[in-house]
C-alpha atoms as one frame of an Amber mdcrd trajectory, in Angstrom:
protein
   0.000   0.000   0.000   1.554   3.549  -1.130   0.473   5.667   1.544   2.309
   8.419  -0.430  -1.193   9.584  -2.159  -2.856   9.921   0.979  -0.065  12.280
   2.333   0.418  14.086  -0.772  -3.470  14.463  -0.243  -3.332  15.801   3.006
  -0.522  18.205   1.193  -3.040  19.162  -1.539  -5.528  20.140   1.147  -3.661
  22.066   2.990  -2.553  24.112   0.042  -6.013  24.569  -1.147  -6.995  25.758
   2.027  -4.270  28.335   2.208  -4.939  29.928  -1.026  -7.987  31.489   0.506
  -5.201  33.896   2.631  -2.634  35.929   0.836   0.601  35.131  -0.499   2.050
  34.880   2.600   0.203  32.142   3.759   0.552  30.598   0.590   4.079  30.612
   1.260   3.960  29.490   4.711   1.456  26.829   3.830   3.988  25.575   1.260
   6.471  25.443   3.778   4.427  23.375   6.478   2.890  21.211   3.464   6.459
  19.690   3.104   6.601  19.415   6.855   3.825  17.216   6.677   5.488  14.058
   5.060   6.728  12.813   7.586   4.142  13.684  10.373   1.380  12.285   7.608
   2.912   8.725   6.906   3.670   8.542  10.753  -0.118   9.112  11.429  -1.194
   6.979   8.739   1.438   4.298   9.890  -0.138   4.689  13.781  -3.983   4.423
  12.620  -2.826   1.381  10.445  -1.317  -0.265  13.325  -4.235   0.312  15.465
  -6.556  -1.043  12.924  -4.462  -3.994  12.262  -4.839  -4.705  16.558  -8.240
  -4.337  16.584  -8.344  -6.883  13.591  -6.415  -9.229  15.228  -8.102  -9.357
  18.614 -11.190 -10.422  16.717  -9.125 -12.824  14.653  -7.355 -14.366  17.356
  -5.558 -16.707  17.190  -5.096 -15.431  13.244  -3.441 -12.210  13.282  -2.836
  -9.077  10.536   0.738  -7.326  11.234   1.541  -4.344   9.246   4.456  -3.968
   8.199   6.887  -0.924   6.514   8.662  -1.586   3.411  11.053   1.522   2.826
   8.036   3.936   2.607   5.290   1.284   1.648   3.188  -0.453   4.424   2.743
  -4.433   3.605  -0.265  -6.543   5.479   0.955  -9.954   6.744  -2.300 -11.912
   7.824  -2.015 -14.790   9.535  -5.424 -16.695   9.238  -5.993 -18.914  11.701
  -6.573 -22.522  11.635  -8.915 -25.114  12.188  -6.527 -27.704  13.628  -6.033
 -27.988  16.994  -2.360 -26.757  18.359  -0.331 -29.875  19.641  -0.821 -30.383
  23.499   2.918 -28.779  23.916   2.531 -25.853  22.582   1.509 -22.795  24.338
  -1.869 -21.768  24.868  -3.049 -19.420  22.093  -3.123 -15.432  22.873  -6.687
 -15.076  23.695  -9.464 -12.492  23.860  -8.706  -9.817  27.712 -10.623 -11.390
  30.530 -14.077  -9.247  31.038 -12.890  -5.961  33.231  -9.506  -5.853  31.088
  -7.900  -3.563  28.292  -8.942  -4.838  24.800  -6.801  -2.322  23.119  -3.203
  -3.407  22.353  -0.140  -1.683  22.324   3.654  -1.776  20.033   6.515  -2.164
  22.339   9.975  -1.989  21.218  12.344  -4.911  22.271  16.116  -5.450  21.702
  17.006  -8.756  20.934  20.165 -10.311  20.420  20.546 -11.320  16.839  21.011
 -14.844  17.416  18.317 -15.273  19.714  16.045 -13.210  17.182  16.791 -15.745
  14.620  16.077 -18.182  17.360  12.590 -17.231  17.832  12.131 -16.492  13.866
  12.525 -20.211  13.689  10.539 -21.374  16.177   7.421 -19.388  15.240   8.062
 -20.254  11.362   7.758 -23.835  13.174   4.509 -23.125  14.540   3.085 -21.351
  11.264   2.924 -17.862  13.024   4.272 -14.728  12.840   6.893 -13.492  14.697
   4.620 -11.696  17.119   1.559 -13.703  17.520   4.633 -16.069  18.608   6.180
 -13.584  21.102   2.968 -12.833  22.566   2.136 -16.686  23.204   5.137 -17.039
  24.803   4.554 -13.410  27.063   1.143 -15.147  27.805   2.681 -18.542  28.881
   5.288 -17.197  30.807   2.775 -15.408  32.268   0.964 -18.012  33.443   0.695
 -18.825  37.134   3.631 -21.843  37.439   2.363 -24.900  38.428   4.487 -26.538
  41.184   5.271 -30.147  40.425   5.187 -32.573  43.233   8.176 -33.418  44.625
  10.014 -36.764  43.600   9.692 -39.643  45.746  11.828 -42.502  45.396  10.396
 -45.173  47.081   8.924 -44.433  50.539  12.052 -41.595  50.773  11.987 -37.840
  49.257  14.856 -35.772  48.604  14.782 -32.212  48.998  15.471 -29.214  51.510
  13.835 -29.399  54.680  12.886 -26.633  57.451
């Protein structure tokens, strides 16, 4: 998607709107009209993004990621499927409890590179994208840990005792 026309647009507007005033703001219009690239795609880019979210929590598990392509945004959807997940693999992201935030957010994270590629491979694995997979493992780690009994061996345990 070229979200060049839309700024360009939004440039056109702005222009048309100054032309009402004098020359001088017809210049200064000019001026802030090339301004607005940036400020444009970055809005377009955000509402996108939020869109995309929204999508995706009524999708879930499928997902639609947007992503930028030197100054073209690309959809990646992620549809989900009808077979059930294997019994080791995480529970799915699902839908906020009633009472929680249904809105998601973009976070930033710094990965190594190695363990980047790590987790590129293990989602690819899975079928799913790089951050349905990050958030099913956020949600799983998440989860409350379930203590496993302690190992007997015979009618003896080993272990720490108080």
């Amino acid at each position: 998607m070229n979200i060049g026309t839309h700024v360009e647009q939004l440039q056109r507007q702005l222009l048309s709107a100054a032309a009402a005033g004098g020359a001088e703001t017809e210049e200064i219009a000019a001026r802030l009209a090339a301004a607005l690239d940036a400020a444009g795609r970055l809005a377009i880019l955000e509402a996108l993004s939020e869109a995309a979210g929204e999508i995706t929590a009524e999708l879930a598990p499928g997902s639609v990621d947007v992503r930028l392509r030197g100054r073209d945004v690309e959809f990646a959807v992620t549809k989900p499927t009808t077979a059930e997940a294997p019994a080791t693999a995480a529970p799915a992201a699902s839908l906020p409890e009633e009472g929680e935030d249904a809105s998601t957010s973009r976070t930033t994270i710094r990965l190594p590179e190695a363990l980047k590629a790590r987790a590129e491979r293990a989602a690819e694995a899975e079928g799913l994208s790089l951050n349905q997979w990050f958030v099913r493992a956020v949600s799983a780690a998440l989860e409350p840990a379930r203590r496993a009994a302690p190992e007997s061996k015979g009618s003896s345990f080993t272990g720490w005792v108080r």
